[in-house]
C-alpha positions as CSV (number, residue, x, y, z in Angstrom):
1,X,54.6,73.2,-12.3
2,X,56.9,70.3,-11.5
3,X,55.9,67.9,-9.4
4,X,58.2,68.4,-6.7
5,X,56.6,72.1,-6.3
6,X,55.4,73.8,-4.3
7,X,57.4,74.5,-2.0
8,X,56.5,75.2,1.9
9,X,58.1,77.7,3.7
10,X,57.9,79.2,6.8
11,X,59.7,81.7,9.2
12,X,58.9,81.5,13.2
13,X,59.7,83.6,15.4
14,X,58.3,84.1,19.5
15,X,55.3,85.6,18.0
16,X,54.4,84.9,14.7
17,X,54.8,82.6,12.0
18,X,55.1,83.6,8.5
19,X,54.1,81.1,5.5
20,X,54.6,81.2,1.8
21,X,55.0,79.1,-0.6
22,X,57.0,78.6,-4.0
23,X,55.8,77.6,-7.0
24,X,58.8,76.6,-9.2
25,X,63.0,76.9,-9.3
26,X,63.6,80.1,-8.5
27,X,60.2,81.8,-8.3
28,X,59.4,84.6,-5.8
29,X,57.7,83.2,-2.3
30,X,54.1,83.8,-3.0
31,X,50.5,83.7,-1.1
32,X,52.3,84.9,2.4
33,X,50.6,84.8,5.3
34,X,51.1,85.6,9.1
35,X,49.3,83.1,12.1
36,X,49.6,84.1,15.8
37,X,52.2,81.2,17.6
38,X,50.1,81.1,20.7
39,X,47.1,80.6,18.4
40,X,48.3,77.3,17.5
41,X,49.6,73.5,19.0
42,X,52.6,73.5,17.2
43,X,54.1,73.8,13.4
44,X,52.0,71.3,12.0
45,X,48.7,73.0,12.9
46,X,50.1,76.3,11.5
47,X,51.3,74.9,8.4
48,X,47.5,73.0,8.2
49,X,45.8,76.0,9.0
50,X,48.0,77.8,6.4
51,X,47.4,75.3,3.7
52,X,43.4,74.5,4.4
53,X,43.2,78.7,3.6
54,X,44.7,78.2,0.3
55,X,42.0,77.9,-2.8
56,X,40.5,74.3,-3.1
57,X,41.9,71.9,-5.1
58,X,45.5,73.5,-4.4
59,X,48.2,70.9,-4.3
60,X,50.7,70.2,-1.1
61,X,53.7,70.7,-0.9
62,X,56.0,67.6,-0.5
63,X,59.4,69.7,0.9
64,X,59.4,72.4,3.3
65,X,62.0,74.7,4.4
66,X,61.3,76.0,8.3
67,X,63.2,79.3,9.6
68,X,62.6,78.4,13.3
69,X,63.6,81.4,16.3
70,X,65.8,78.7,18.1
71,X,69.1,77.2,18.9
72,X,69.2,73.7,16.5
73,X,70.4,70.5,18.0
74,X,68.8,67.7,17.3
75,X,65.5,66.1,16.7
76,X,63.7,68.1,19.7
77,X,62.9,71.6,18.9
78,X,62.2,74.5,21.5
79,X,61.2,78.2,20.6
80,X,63.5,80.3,22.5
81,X,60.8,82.8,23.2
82,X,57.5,80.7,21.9
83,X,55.6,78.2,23.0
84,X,56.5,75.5,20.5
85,X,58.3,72.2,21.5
86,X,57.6,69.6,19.0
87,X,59.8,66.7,17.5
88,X,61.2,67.8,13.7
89,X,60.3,63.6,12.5
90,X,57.0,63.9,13.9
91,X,56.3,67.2,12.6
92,X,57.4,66.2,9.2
93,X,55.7,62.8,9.2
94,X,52.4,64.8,10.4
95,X,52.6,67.1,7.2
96,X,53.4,63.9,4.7
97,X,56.6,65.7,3.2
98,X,59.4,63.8,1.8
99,X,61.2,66.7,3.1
100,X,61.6,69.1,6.4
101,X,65.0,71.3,6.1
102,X,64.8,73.6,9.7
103,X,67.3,76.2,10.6
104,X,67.7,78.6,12.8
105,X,65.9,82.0,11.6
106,X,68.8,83.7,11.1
107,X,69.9,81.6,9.1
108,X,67.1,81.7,6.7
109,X,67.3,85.6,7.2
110,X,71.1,85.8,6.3
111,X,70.3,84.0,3.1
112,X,68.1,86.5,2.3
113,X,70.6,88.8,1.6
114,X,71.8,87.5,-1.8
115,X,68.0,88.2,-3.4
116,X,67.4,91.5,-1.6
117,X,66.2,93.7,-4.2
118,X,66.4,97.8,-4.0
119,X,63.1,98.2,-3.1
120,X,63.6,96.2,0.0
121,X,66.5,98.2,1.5
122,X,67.9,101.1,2.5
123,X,71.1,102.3,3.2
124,X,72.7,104.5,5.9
125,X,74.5,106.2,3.0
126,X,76.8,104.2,0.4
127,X,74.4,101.0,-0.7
128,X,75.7,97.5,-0.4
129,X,77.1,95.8,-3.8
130,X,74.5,93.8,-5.4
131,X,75.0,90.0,-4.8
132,X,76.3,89.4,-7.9
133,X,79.0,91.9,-8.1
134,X,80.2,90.3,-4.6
135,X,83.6,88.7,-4.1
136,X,84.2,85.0,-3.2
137,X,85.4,84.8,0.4
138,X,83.2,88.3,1.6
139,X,80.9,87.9,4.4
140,X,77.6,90.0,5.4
141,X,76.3,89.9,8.4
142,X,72.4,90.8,9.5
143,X,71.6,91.6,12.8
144,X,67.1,91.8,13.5
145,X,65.4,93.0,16.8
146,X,62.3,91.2,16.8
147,X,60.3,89.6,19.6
148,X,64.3,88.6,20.3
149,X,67.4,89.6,18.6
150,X,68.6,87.8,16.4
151,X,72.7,87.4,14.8
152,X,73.6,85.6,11.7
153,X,76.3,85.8,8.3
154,X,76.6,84.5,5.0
155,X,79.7,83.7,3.1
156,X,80.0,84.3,-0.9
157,X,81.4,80.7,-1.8
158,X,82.0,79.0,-5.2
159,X,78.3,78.7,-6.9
160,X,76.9,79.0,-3.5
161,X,76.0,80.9,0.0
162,X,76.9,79.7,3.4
163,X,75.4,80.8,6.3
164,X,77.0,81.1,9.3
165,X,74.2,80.4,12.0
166,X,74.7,81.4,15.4
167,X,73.1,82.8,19.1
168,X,75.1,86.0,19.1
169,X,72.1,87.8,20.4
170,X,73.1,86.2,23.8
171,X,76.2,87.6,23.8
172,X,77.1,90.0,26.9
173,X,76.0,93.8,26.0
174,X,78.7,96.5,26.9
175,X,78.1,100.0,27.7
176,X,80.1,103.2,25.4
177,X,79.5,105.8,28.2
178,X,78.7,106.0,31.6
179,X,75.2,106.6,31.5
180,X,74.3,103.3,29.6
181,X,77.2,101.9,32.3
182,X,74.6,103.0,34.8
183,X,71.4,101.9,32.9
184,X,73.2,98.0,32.9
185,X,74.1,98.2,36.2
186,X,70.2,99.0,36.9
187,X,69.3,96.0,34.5
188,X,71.6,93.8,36.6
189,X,69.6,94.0,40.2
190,X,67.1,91.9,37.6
191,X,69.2,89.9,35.8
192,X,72.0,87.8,36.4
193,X,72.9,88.7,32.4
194,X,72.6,91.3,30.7
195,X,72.7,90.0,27.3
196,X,72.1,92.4,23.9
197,X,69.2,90.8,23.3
198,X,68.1,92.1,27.0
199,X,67.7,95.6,25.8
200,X,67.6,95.0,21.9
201,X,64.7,93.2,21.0
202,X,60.8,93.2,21.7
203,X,61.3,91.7,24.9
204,X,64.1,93.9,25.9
205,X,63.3,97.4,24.8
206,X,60.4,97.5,28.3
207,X,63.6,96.4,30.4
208,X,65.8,99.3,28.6
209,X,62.8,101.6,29.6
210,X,62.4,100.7,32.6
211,X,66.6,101.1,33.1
212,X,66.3,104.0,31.7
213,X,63.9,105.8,34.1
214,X,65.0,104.6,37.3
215,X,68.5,106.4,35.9
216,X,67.2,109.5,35.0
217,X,65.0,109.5,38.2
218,X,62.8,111.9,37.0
219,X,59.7,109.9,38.6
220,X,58.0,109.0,34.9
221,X,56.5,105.6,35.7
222,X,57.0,103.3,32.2
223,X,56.3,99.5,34.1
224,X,53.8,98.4,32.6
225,X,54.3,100.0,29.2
226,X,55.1,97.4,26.4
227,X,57.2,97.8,23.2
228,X,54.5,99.0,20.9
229,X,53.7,101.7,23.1
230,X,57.5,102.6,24.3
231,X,57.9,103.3,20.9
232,X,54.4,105.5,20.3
233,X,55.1,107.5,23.0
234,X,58.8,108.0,22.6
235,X,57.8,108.7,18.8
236,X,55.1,111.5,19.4
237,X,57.6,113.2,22.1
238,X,54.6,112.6,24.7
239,X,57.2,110.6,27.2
240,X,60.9,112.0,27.7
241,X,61.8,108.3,29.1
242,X,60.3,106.6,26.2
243,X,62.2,109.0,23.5
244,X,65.3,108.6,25.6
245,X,65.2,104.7,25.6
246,X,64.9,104.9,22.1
247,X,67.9,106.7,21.5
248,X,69.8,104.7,23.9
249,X,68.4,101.7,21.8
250,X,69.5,102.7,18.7
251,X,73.5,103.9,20.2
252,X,73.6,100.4,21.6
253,X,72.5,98.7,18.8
254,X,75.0,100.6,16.5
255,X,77.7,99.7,18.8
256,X,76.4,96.1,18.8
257,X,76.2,96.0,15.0
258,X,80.2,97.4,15.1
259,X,80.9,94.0,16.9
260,X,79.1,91.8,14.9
261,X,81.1,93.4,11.5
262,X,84.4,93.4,13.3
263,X,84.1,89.6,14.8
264,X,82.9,88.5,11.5
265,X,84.6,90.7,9.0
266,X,81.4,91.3,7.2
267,X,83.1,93.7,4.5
268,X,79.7,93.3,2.3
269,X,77.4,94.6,4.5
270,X,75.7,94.3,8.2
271,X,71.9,94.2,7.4
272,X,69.3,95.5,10.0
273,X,66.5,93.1,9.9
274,X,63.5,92.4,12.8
275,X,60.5,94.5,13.2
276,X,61.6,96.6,15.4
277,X,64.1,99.0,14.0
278,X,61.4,99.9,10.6
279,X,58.8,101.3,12.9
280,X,61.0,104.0,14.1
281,X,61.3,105.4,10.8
282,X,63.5,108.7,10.7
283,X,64.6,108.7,14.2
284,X,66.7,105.6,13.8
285,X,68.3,107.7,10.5
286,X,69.1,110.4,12.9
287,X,70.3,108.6,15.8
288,X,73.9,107.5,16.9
289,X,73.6,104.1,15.3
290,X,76.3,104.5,12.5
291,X,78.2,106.9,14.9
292,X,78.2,104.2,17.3
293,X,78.9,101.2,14.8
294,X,82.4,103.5,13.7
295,X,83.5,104.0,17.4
296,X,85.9,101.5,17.4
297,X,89.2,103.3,18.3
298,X,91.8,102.3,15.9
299,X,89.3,100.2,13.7
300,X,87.0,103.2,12.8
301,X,88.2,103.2,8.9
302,X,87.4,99.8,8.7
303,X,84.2,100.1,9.8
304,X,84.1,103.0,8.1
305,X,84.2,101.4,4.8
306,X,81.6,98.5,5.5
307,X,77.7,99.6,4.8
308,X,74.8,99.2,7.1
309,X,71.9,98.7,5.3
310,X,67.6,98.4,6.9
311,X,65.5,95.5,5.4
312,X,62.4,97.1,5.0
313,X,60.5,94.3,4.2
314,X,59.9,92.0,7.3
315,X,58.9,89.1,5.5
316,X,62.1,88.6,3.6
317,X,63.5,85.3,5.6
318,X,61.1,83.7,3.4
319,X,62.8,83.8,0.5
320,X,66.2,83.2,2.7
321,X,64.4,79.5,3.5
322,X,63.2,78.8,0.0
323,X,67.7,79.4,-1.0
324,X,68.6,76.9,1.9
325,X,65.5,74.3,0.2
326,X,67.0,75.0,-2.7
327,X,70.5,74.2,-2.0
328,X,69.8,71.6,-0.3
329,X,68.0,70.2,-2.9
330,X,70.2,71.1,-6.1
């Protein structure tokens, strides 16, 4: 192992943090696993508590690459929807690493996309081209309901990726019909605005179900429900408001992805990513989504052309951080 290996990284979102680490150029991420945010101070007591469960005699790492679920600006860091507020120095200074790269989660999650293998995908229909076979110039785009929701690209460039960070989760949400019309207009007596991430994320699928129930008026009382069990109950057909909301999730988020691909041009690809969208299985296959992502008036055969592809494996922003540690580093 060289001695500038391992590698630490780490992806963070409002409620976990995922850690990994890499054990030489271009090896896999290895040894990942998952710690609670609340259940620690900050970064630096994660990554400790990470590295004091590896096997003894195991040696630190001396660079680390943090995927972080936040807006970057700076030396002060603050979780979006976390806890965390700590200093990016001090936290590297605290772990005793000659280096700290942090970026913005999707970031780290677009970079994934290049070492995506088969078995970590799958396509609604025609697969994306494999990384190598991609052009210089194309851009794929990944879009990931988790705890929030999450917007982000990457660029095929010369011998290289570039990722094309952003907040576009915050973006204002738009209705296709006039029952989500009315659903925002409910979310709006709450909220001053209704971004995407509102309704298409952890945090916004309970607002959606509420929305959705005071539209249908049917009396089905869904307040206190959370996202885990919006989407049992909408999944075993045992609440007509919590099956409904998930089809009104999966329309919106299909018309959402359509404006991601068109405002980035994203001809490789727009990648589904989070945790959200894998637990609903079959139902998100048989939803509106890619009916939705195509209804774009006189740019439905461009969209047409353009795949949208599910990342089945949640834990592949690991291997997105260990690309930019890499790059940064080459």
């Amino acid at each position: 192992m060289s001695a500038a290996f391992p590698w630490l990284v780490a992806d963070v979102g409002g409620t976990n943090a995922r850690f990994g680490t890499v054990a030489g150029p271009g090896a896999p991420v290895e040894d990942v696993r998952v710690l609670p945010v609340a259940g620690h101070a900050g970064p630096a007591a994660a990554a400790r508590a990470y590295l004091d469960g590896q096997a003894p005699g195991s040696p630190r790492p001396r660079s680390a690459a943090f995927a972080l679920a936040t807006a970057l600006d700076g030396d002060r860091i603050d979780l979006t929807n976390g806890a965390w507020s700590f200093s990016r120095a001090g936290t590297q200074e605290e772990l005793g690493l000659q280096t700290l790269l942090c970026l913005n989660d999707f970031e780290a999650q677009a970079l994934s996309l290049p070492r995506l293998r088969p078995d970590q995908l799958r396509a609604w229909g025609a697969p994306p081209p494999a990384a190598g076979e991609v052009a210089v110039g194309t851009v794929l785009a990944v879009i990931g309901p988790g705890t929030g929701l999450g917007v982000g690209g990457v660029v095929r460039a010369p011998g290289c990726w570039l990722a094309l960070p952003g907040e576009g989760g915050h973006a204002t949400l738009a209705p296709a019909d006039d029952f989500e019309a009315a659903v925002l207009n409910q979310a709006r007596r709450d909220f001053v605005h209704v971004s995407a991430e509102r309704f298409l994320s952890g945090i916004g699928l309970p607002v959606l179900c509420r929305a959705v129930a005071t539209v249908l008026g049917e009396g089905e009382d869904v307040g206190v429900l959370s996202t885990e069990q919006i989407v049992a109950l909408g999944l075993a057909g045992e609440s007509p408001t919590c099956a409904r909301a998930l089809d009104t999730f999966c329309a919106m988020l299909g018309g959402f992805a359509g404006n991601v691909a068109l405002t980035l041009g994203s001809r490789g690809g727009v990648f589904i990513g989070g945790g959200i969208v894998p637990r609903l299985g079959e139902r998100f296959f048989r939803s509106e989504f890619r009916h939705r992502f195509e209804a774009k008036g006189r740019f439905q055969s461009f969209l047409a052309g353009i795949p949208t592809v599910l990342i089945t494996d949640t834990l592949a922003a690991l291997s997105g951080a260990a690309l930019a540690l890499e790059q940064a580093e080459a």
